[in-house]
C-alpha positions as CSV (number, residue, x, y, z in Angstrom):
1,X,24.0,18.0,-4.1
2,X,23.6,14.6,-1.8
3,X,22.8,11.6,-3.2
4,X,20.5,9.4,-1.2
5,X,21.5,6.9,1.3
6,X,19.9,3.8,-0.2
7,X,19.4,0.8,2.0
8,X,20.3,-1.5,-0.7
9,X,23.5,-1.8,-2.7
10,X,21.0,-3.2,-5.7
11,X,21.7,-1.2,-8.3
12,X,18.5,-0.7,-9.8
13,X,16.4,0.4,-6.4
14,X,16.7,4.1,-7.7
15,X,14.2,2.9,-10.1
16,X,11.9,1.4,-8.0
17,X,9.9,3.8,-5.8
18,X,7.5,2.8,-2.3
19,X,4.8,5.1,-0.7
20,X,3.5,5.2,2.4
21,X,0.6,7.4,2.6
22,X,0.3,9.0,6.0
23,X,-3.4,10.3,6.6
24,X,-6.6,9.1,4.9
25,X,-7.7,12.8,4.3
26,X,-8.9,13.9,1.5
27,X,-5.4,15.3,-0.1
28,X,-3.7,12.1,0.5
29,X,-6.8,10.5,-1.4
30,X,-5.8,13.2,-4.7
31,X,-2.3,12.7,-4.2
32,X,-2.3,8.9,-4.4
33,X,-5.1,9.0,-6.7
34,X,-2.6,11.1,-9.4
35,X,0.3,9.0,-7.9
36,X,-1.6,5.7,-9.5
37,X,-2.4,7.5,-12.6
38,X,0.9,7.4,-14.6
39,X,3.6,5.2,-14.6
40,X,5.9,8.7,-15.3
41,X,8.7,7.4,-17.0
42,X,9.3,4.4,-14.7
43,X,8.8,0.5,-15.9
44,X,5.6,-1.4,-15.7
45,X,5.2,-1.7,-11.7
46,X,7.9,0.4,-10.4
47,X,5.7,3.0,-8.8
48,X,4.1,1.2,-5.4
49,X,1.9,2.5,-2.8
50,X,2.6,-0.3,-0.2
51,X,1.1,1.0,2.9
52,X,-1.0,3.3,4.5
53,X,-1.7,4.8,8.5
54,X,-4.3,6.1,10.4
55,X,-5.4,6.6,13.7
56,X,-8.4,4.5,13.0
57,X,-7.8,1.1,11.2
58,X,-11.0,1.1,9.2
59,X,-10.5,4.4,7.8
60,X,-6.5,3.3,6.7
61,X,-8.3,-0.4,5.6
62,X,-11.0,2.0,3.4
63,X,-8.4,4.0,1.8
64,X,-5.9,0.8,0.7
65,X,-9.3,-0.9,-0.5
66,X,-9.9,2.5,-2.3
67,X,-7.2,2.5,-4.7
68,X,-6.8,-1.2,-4.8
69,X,-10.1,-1.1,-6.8
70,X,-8.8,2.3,-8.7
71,X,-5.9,1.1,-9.6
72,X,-7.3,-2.0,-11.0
73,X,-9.5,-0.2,-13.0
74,X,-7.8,2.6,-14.0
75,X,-5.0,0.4,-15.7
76,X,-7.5,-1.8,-17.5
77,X,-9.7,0.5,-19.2
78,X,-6.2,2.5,-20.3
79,X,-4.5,-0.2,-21.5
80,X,-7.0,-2.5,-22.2
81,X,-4.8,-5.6,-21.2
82,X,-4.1,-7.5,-18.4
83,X,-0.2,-7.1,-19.2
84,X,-0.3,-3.5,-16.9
85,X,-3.1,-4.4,-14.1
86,X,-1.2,-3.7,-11.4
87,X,-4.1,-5.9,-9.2
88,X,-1.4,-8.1,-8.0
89,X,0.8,-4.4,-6.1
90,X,-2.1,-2.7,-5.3
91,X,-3.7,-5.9,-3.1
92,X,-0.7,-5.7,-1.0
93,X,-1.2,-2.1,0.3
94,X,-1.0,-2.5,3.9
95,X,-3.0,-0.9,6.5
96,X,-1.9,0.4,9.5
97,X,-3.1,2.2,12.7
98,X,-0.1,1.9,15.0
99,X,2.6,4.9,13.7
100,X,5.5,2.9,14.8
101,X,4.9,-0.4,12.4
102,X,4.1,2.0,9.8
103,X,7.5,3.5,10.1
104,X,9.3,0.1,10.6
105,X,7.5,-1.4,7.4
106,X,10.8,-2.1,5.4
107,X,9.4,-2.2,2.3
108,X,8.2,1.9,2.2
109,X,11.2,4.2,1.1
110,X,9.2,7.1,1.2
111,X,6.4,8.5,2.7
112,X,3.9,11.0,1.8
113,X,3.0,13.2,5.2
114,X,-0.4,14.5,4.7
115,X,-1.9,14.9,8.3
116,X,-2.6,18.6,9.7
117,X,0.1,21.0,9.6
118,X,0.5,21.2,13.2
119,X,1.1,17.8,13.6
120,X,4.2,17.8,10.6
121,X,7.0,18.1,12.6
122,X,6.3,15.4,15.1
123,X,5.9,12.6,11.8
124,X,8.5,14.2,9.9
125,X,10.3,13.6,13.0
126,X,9.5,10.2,13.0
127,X,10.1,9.0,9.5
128,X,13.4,10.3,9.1
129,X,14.2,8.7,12.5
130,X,13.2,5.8,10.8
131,X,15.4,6.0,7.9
132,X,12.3,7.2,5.6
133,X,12.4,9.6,2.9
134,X,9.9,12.1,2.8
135,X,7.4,14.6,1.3
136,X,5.7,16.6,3.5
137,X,2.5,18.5,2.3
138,X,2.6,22.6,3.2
139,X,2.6,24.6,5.4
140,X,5.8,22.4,6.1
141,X,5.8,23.1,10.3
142,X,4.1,25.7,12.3
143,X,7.4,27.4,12.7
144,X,11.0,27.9,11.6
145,X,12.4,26.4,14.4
146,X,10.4,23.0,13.3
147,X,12.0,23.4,10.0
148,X,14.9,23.9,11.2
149,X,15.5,21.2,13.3
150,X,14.0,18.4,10.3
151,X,16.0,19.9,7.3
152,X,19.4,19.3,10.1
153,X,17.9,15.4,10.5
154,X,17.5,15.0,6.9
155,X,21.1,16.2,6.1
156,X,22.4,13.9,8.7
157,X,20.6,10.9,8.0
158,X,21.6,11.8,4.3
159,X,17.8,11.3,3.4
160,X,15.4,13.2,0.3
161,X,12.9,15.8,2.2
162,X,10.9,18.2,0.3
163,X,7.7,20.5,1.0
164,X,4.8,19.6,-1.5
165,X,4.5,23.2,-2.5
166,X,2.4,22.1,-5.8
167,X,2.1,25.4,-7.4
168,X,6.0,25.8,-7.7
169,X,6.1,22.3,-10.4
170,X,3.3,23.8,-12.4
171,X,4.4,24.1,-16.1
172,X,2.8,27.5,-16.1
173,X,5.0,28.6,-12.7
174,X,8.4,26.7,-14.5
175,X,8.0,29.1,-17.5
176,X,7.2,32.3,-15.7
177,X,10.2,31.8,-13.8
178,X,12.8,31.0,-16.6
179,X,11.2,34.2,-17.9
180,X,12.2,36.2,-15.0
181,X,15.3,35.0,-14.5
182,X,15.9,36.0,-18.2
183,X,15.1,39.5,-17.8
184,X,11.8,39.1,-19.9
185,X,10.2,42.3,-18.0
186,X,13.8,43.6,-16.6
187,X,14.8,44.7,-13.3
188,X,11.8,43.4,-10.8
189,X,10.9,46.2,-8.5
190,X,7.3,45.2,-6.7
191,X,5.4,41.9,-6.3
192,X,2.0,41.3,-5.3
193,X,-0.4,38.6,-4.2
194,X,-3.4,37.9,-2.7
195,X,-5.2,34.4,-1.7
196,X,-8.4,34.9,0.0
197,X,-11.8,32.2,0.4
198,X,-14.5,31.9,2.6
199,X,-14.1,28.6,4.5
200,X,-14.9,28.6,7.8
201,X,-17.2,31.2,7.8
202,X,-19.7,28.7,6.2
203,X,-19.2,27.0,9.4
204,X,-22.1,26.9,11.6
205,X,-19.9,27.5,14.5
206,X,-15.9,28.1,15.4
207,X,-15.3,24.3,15.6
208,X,-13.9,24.3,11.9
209,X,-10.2,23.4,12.0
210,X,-9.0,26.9,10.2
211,X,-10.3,28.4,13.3
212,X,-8.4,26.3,16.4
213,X,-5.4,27.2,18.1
214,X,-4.0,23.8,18.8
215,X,-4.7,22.5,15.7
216,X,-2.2,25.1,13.9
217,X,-5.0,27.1,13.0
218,X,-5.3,30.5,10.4
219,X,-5.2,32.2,7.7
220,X,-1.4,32.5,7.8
221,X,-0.2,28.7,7.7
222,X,-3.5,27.5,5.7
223,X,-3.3,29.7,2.5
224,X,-0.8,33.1,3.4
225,X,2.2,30.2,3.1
226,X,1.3,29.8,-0.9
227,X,1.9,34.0,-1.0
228,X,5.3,33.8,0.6
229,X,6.1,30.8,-1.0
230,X,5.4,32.5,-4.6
231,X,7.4,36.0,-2.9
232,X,10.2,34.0,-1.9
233,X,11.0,31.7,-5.0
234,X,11.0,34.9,-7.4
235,X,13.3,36.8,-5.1
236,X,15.5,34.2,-4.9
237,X,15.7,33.2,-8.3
238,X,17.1,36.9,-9.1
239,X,19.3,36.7,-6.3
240,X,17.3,39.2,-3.5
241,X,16.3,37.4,-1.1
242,X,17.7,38.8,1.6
243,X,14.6,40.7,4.0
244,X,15.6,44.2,5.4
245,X,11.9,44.7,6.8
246,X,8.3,43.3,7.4
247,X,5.4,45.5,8.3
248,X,2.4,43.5,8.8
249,X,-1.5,44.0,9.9
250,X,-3.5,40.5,11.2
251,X,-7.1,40.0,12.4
252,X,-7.0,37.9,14.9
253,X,-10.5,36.4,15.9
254,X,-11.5,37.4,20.0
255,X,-13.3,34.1,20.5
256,X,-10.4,32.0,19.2
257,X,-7.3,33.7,19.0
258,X,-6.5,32.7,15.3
259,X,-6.1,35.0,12.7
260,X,-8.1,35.3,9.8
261,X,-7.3,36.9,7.6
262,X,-3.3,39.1,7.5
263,X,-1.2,41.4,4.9
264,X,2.5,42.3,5.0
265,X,4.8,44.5,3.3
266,X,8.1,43.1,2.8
267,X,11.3,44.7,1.9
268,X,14.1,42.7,0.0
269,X,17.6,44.0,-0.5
270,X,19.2,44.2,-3.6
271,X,23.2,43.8,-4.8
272,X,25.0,44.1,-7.6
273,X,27.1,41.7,-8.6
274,X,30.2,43.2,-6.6
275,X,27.9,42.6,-3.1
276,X,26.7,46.2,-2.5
277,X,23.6,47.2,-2.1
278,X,23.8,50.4,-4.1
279,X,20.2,50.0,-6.0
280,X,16.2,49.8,-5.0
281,X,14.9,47.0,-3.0
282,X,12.6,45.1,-3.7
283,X,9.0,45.2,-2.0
284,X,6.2,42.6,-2.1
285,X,2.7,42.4,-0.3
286,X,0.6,39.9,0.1
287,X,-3.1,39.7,1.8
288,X,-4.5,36.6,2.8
289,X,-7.3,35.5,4.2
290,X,-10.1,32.8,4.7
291,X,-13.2,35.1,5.7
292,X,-12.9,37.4,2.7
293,X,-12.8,36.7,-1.2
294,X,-9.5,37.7,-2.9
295,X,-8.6,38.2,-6.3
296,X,-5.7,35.2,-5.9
297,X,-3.8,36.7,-8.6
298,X,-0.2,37.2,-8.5
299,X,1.1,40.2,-10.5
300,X,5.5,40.6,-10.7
301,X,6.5,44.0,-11.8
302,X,9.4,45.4,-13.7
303,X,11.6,48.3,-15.3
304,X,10.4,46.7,-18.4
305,X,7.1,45.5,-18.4
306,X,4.5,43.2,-15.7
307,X,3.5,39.6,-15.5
308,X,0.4,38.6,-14.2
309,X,-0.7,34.9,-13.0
310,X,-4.2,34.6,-13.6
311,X,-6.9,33.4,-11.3
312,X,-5.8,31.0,-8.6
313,X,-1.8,31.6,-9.0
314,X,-1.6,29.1,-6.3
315,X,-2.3,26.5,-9.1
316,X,-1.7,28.6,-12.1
317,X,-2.7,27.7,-15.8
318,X,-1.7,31.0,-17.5
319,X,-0.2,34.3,-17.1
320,X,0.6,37.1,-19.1
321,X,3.6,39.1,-20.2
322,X,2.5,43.0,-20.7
323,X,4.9,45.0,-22.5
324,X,4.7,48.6,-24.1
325,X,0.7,48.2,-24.5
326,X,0.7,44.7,-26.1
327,X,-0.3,41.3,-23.6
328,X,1.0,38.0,-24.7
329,X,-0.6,35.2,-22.5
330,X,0.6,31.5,-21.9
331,X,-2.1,29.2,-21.3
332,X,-1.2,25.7,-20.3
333,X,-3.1,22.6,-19.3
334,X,-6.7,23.9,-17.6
335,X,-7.8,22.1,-13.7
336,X,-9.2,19.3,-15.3
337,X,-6.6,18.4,-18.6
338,X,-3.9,17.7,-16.6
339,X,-1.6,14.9,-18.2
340,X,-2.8,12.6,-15.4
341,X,-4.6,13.0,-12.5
342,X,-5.1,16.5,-10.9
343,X,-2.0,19.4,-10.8
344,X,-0.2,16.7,-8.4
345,X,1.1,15.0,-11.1
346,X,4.5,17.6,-11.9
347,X,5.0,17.5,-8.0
348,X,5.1,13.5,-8.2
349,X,6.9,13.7,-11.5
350,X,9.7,15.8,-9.9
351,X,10.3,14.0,-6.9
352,X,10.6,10.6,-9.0
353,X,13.2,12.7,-11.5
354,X,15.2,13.2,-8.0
355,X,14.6,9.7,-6.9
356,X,16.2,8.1,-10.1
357,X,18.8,10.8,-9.7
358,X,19.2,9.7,-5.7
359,X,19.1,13.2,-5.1
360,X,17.6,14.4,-1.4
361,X,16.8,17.9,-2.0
362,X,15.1,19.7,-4.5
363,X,16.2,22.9,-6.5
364,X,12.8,24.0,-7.3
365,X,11.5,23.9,-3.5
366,X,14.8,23.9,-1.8
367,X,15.3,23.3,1.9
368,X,16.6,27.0,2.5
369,X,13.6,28.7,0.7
370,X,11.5,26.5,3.0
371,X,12.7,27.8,6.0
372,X,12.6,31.3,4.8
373,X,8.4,30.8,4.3
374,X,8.9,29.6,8.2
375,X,11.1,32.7,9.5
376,X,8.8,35.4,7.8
377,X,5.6,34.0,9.3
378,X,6.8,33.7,12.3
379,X,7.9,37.2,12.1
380,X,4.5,38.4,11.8
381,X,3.4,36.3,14.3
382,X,5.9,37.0,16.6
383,X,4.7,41.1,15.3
384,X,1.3,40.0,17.0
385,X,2.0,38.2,19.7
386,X,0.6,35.2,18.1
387,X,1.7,32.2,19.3
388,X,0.5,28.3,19.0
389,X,-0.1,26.9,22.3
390,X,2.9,24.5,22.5
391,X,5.4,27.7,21.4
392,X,4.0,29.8,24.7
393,X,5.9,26.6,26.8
394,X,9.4,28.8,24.8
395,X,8.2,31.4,22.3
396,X,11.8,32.9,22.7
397,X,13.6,29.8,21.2
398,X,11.0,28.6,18.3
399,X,11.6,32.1,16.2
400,X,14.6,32.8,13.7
401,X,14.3,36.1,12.6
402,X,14.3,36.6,9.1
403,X,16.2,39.6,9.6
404,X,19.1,37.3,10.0
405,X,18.5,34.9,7.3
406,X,19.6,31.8,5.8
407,X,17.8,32.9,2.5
408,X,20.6,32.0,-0.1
């Protein structure tokens, strides 16, 4: 694996790590909250959030005010000396409305991207152009091309970029996977998961964001991506990921043209260890949705037994191994015991691990699996004829068919 390109031959700047926060939203304000929380390993002051960006200066000038008063706080009543206030960092944060000072603020060597989904690429774009690291917050782009084209920028510019898929860093997700890959319930033959809330139907009227085209909107990119996601990193991680079909149904609203609410049936190949696919495949369905309830359980099936991920799987705190009649259930930290913070804080703590280890890609959300969440949705977009309004300018060029994939 790479090793970052540092800007500094200082030897010790792997152990010193900037944020930019781009977006005042509301994830940005839990993500920097649980960023501020813990020190995670690192020395006293080596975690910074130096800047922040918004379209509107008093909103970027609330949020750096925000945590400068957290912070301060926070590390008083925890430590109860003034040997860890970290007043003197946090008073620095810098606000910003203009997106190109942000970017050319030397003192950030990463930046969190937070804004809408539709708008990912374009500061993805822009940070790495500008020599920044990032971590961008799902669904990564609106398509694979997107993807595509950052994950090739990243690579060239020799520069960390990850998807903040949170539900893959859980401890409860970490151990269900070492249990698959271990053959805890054998040969995996069907997965399913389903991810369903009622959002924007509480909406007095269609202005809600899950409901606009040209903001990216549906049920697809807002909560279908944590299905896939889940599909895709089990598949992998037995070595299947390769699709051989998707059969899909989506709902697509008349008055807006976004879906809301879809379910697929994938098939994944499967080879032996010689390379031929002489056994079953693989099949996994998912339903998704943000008009109807779901279940949001994920449920992995095998010759020898089933696992199922309790109640939000999307930010899992059990599951349970059921074998020959008997359940065994792992329960791990509940939604509001985490170490520090809220369920960001094994996302953060895994990106620092790969900053001290000046690593730019991740191998528990890996560029490749990214893009294979990207090339199946747009499959069953492309299925529907759904496109975003700036893919109808070249729908034919911002699809790579899955059916050709660069799943590894």
């Amino acid at each position: 694996m790479s090793t970052l390109n540092l800007s500094t031959t200082d030897p010790t700047v792997h152990n010193l790590l900037r944020f930019g926060i781009f977006s005042t939203g509301a994830i940005a304000y839990t993500f920097t909250e649980s960023l501020l929380k813990n020190n995670y390993g690192f020395p006293k002051h080596q975690i910074q959030v130096v800047a922040v960006v918004s379209r509107e200066l008093e909103k970027a000038q609330q949020f750096a005010n925000h945590f400068s008063t957290i912070g301060n706080t926070t590390s008083k009543e925890k430590n109860g000396n003034s040997e860890m206030d970290s007043s003197s960092i946090l008073h620095q944060i810098k606000a910003y409305d203009d997106y190109e000072q942000f970017f050319n603020d030397d003192s950030i060597d990463i930046v969190y991207i937070a804004s809408p989904h539709y708008l990912h690429y374009e500061h993805c774009k822009m940070a790495l152009e500008h020599g920044k690291n990032v971590l961008c917050e799902k669904a990564f782009t609106i398509n694979a091309k997107e993807a595509s084209e950052l994950i090739e920028l990243a690579k060239q510019k020799n520069l960390f970029l990850m998807e903040g898929m949170w539900t893959r860093f859980f401890p409860a997700n970490q151990e269900m996977m070492k249990l698959i890959k271990n053959g805890e319930i054998g040969q995996i033959t069907h997965i399913n998961v389903s991810l369903g809330f009622v959002g924007a139907k509480r909406q007095p009227s269609k202005d809600h964001r899950l409901y606009k085209l040209e903001s990216g909107g549906g049920s697809l990119l807002d909560c279908g991506v944590y299905c896939i996601s889940s599909i895709i990193q089990i598949v992998n991680g037995i070595g299947c990921g390769k699709v051989s079909k998707i059969q899909s149904f989506m709902n697509i609203d008349s008055q807006t043209g976004t879906d809301t609410q879809c379910s697929a049936l994938i098939e994944f190949e499967r080879f032996d260890s010689s390379g031929y696919n002489n056994s079953q495949p693989i099949y996994a369905t998912f339903h998704c949705s943000f008009v109807n309830e779901f279940s949001r359980i994920l449920e992995i099936c095998g010759s020898d037994g089933i696992i199922q991920v309790h109640n939000s799987f999307h930010r899992p705190t059990s599951f349970s191994v059921i074998k020959q009649g008997s359940t065994r259930t792992y329960e791990f930290p509940k939604e509001n015991d985490y170490q520090e913070g809220s369920g960001f804080f094994y996302e953060i703590k895994h990106v620092l691990e790969l900053w001290r280890e000046q690593k730019i890609e991740s191998p528990i959300m890996p560029h490749h699996e990214t893009l294979s969440v990207m090339q199946i949705m747009d499959t069953i977009r492309q299925a529907h004829q759904f496109y975003y309004p700036k893919e109808k300018e070249e729908p034919s060029s911002s699809y790579v068919n899955p059916l050709k994939p660069t799943i590894q």
